[in-house]
MDTraj code that builds the backbone (N, CA, C; nanometers):
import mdtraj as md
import numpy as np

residues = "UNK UNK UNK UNK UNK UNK UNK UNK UNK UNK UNK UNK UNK UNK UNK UNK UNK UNK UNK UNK UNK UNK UNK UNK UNK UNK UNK UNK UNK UNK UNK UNK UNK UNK UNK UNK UNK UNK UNK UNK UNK UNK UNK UNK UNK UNK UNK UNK UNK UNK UNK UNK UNK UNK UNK UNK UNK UNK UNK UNK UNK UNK UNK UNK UNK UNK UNK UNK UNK UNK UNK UNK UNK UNK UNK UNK UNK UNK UNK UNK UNK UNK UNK UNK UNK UNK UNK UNK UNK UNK UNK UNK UNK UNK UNK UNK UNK UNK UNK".split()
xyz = np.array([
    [0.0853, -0.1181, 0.0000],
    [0.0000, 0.0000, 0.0000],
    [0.0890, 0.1233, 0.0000],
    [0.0351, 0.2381, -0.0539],
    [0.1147, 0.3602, -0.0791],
    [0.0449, 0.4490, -0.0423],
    [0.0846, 0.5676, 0.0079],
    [0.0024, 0.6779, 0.0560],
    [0.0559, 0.7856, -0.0599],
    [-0.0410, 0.8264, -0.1337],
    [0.0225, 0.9531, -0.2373],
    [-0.0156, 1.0673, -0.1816],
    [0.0688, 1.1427, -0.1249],
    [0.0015, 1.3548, -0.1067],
    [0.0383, 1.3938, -0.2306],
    [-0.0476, 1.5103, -0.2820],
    [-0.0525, 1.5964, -0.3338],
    [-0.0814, 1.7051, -0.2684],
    [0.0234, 1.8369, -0.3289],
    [0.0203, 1.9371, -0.2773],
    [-0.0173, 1.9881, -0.3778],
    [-0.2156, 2.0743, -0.4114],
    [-0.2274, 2.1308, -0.5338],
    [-0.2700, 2.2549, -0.5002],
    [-0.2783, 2.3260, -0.6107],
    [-0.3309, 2.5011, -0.6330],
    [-0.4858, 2.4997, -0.5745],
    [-0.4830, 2.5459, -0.4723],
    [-0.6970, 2.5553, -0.4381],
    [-0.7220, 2.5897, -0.5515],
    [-0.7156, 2.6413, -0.6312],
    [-0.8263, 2.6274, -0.7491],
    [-0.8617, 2.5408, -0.8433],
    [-0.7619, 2.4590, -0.8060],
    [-0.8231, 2.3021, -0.8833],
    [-0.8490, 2.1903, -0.7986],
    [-0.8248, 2.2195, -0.6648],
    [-0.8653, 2.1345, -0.5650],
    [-0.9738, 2.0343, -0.5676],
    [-1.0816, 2.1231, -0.5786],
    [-1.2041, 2.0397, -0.6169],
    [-1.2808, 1.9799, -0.7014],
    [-1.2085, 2.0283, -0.8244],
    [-1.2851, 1.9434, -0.9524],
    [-1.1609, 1.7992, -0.9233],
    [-1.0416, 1.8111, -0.8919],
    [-0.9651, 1.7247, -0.8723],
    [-0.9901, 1.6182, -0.8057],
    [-1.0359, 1.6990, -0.6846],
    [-1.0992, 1.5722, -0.6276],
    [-1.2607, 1.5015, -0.6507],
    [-1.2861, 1.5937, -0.7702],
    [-1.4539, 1.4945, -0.7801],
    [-1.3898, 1.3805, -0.8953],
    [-1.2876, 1.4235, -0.9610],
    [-1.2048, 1.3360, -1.0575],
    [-1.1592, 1.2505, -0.9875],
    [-1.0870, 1.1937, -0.8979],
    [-1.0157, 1.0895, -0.8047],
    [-1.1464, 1.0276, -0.7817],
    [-1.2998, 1.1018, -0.7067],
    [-1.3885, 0.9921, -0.6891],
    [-1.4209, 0.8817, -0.7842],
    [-1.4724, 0.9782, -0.8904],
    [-1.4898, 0.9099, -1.0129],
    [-1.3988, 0.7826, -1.0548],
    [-1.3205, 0.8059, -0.9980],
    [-1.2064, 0.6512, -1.0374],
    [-1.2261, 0.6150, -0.8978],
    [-1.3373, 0.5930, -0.8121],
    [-1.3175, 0.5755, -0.7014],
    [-1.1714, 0.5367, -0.6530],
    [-1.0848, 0.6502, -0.6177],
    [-1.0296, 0.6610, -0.5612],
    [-1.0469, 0.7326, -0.4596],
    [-0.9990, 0.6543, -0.2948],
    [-1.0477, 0.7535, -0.1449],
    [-0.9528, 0.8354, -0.1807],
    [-1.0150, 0.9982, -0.0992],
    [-0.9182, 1.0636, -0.0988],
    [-0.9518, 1.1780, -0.0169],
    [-0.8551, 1.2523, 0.0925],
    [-0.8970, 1.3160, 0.1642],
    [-0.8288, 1.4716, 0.1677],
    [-0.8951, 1.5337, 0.1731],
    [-0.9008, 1.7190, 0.1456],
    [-0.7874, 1.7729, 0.2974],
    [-0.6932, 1.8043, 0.2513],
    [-0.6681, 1.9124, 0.3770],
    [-0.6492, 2.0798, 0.3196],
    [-0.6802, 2.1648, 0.4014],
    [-0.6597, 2.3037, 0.4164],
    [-0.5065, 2.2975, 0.4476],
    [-0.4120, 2.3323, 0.3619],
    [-0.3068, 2.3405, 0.3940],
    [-0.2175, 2.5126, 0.3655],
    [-0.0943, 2.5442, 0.4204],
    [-0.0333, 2.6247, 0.4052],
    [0.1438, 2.6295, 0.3600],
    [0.1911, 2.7335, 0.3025],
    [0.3094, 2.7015, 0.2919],
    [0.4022, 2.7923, 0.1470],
    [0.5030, 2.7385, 0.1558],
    [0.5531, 2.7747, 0.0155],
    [0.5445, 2.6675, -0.1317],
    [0.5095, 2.5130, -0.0977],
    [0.5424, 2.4893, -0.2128],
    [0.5007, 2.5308, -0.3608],
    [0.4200, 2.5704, -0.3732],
    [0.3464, 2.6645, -0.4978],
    [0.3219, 2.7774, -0.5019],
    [0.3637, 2.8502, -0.4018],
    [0.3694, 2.9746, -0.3702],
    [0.1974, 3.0564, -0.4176],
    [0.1098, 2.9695, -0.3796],
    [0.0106, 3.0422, -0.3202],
    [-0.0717, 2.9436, -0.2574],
    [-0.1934, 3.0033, -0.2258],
    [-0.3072, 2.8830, -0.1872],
    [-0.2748, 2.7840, -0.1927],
    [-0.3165, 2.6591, -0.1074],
    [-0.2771, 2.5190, -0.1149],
    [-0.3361, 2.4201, -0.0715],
    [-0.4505, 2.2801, -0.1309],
    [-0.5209, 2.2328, -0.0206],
    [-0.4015, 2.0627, -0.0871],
    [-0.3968, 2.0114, 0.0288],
    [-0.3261, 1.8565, 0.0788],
    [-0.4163, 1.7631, -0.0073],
    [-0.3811, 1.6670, -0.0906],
    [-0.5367, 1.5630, -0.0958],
    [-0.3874, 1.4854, -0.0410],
    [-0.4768, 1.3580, -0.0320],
    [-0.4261, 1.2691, 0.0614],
    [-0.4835, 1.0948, 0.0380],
    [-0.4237, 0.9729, -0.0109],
    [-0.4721, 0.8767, -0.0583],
    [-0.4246, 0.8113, -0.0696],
    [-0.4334, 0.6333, 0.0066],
    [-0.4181, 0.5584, 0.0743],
    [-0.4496, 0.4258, -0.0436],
    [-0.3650, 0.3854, -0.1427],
    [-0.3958, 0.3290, -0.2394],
    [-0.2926, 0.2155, -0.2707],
    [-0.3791, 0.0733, -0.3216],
    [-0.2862, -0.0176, -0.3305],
    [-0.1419, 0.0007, -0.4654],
    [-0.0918, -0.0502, -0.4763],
    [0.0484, -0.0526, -0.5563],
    [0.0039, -0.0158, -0.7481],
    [-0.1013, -0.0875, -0.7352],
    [-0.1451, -0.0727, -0.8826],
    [-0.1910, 0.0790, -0.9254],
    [-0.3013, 0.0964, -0.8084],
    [-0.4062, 0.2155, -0.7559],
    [-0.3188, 0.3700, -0.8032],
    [-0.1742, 0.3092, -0.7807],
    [-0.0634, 0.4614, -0.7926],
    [-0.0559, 0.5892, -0.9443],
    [-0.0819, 0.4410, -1.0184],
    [-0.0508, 0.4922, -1.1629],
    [-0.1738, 0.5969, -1.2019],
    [-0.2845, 0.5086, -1.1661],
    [-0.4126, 0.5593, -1.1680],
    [-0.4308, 0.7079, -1.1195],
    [-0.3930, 0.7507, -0.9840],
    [-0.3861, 0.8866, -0.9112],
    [-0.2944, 0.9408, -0.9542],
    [-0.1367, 0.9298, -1.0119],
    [-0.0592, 1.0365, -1.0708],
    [-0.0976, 1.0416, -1.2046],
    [-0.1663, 0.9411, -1.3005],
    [-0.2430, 0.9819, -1.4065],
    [-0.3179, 1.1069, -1.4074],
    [-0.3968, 1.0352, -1.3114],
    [-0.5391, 1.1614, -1.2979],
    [-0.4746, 1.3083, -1.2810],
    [-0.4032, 1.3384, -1.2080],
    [-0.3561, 1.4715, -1.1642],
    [-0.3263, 1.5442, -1.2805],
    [-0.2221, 1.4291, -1.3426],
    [-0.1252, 1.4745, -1.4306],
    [-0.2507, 1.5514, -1.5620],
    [-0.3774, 1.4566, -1.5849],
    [-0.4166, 1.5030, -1.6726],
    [-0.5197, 1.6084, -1.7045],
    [-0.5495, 1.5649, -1.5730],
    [-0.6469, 1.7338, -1.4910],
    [-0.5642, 1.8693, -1.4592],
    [-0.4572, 1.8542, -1.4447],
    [-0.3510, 1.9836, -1.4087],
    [-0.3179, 1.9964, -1.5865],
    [-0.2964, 1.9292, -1.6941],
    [-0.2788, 1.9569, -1.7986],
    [-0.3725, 2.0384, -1.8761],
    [-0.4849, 1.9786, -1.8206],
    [-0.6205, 2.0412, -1.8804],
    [-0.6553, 2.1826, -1.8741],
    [-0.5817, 2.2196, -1.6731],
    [-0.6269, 2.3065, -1.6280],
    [-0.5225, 2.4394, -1.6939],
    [-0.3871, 2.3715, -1.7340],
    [-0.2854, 2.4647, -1.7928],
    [-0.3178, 2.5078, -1.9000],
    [-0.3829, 2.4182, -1.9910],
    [-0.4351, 2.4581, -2.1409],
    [-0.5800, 2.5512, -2.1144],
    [-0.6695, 2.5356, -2.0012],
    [-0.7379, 2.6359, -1.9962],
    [-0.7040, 2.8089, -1.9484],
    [-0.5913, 2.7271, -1.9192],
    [-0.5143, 2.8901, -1.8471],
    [-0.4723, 2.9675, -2.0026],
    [-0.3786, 2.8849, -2.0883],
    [-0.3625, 2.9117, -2.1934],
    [-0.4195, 2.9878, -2.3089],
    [-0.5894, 2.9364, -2.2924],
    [-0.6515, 2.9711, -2.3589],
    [-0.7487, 3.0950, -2.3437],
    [-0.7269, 3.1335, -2.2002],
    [-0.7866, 3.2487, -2.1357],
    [-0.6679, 3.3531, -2.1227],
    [-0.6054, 3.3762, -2.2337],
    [-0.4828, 3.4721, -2.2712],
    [-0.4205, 3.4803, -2.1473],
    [-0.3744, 3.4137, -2.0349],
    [-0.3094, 3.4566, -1.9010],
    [-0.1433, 3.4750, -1.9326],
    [-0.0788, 3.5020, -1.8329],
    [0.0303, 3.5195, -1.8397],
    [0.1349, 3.3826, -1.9126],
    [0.1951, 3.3191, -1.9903],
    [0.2570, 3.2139, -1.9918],
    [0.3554, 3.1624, -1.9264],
    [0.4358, 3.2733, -1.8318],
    [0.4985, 3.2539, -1.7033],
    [0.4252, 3.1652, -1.5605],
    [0.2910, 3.2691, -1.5718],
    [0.2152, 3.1916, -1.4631],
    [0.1295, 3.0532, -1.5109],
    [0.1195, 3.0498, -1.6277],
    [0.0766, 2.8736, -1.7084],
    [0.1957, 2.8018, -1.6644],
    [0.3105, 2.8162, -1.6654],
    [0.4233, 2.7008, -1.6272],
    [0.4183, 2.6573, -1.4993],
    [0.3654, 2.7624, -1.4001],
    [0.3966, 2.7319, -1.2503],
    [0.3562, 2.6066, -1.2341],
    [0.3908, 2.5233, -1.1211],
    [0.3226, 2.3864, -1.1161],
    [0.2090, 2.4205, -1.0789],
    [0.1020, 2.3045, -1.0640],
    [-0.0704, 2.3328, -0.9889],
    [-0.0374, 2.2125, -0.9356],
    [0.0872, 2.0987, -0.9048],
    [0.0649, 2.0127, -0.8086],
    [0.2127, 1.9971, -0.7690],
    [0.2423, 1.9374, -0.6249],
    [0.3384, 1.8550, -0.5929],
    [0.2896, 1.7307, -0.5695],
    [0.3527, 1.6265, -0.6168],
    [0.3239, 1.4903, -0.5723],
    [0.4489, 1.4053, -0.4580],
    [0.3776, 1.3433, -0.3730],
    [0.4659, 1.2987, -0.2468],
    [0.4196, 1.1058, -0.2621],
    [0.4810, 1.0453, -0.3096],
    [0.4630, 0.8904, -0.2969],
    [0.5248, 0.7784, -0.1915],
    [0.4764, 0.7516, -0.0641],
    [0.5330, 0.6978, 0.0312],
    [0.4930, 0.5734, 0.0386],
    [0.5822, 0.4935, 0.1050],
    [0.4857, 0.3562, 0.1468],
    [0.4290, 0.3440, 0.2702],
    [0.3561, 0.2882, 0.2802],
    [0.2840, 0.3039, 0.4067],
    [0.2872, 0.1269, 0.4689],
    [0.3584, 0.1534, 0.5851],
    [0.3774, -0.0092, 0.6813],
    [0.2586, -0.1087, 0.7230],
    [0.1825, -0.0106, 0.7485],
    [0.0371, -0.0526, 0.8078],
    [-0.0310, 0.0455, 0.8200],
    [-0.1972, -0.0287, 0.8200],
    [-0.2362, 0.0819, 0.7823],
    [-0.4048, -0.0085, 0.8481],
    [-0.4684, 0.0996, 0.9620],
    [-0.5251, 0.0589, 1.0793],
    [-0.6850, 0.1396, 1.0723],
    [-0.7826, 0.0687, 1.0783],
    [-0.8976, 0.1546, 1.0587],
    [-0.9880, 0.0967, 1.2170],
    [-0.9672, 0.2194, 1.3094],
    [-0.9878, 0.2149, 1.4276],
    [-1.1290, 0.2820, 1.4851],
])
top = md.Topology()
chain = top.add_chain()
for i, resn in enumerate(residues, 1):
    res = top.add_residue(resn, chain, resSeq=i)
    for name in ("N", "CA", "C"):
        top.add_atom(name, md.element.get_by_symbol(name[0]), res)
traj = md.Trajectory(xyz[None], top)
């Protein structure tokens, strides 16, 4: 089992995560803070078997692509289209306890 964080842009937070349901994948929302993207930031968080992995850095990858080409296409800056809209964190997880 693997625990994947993502650290994404709140403004794609939530279509992101209605996308992870849809592949029922669990996945859990934090309010987070910080520098890695240098603004807004919410945590998702997801607790997924070995296979399950490809599936969730897919999804991101192709929803944050989507979301760059809509940036693109709404004449925005092309400096601020490069910024990332995710960090991804892939750990293993030892055990894993539902109490």
């Amino acid at each position: 089992m693997k625990l994947v964080m993502a650290v994404v842009n709140d403004q794609i937070a939530p279509g992101l995560v209605e996308k992870l349901v849809q592949k029922n994948i669990p996945v859990t929302r934090l309010a987070s803070s910080g520098g890695f993207l240098r603004h807004g930031s919410t945590t998702l968080m997801s607790g997924v078997e070995g296979e399950e992995v490809q599936v969730v850095i897919q999804t991101i990858k192709d929803y944050t692509e989507k979301k760059k080409l809509e940036r693109l296409e709404g004449n925005q800056c092309p400096d601020k289209v490069k910024e990332g809209l995710a960090t991804v964190f892939i750990m293993p997880i030892e055990k894993m306890l539902h109490l």
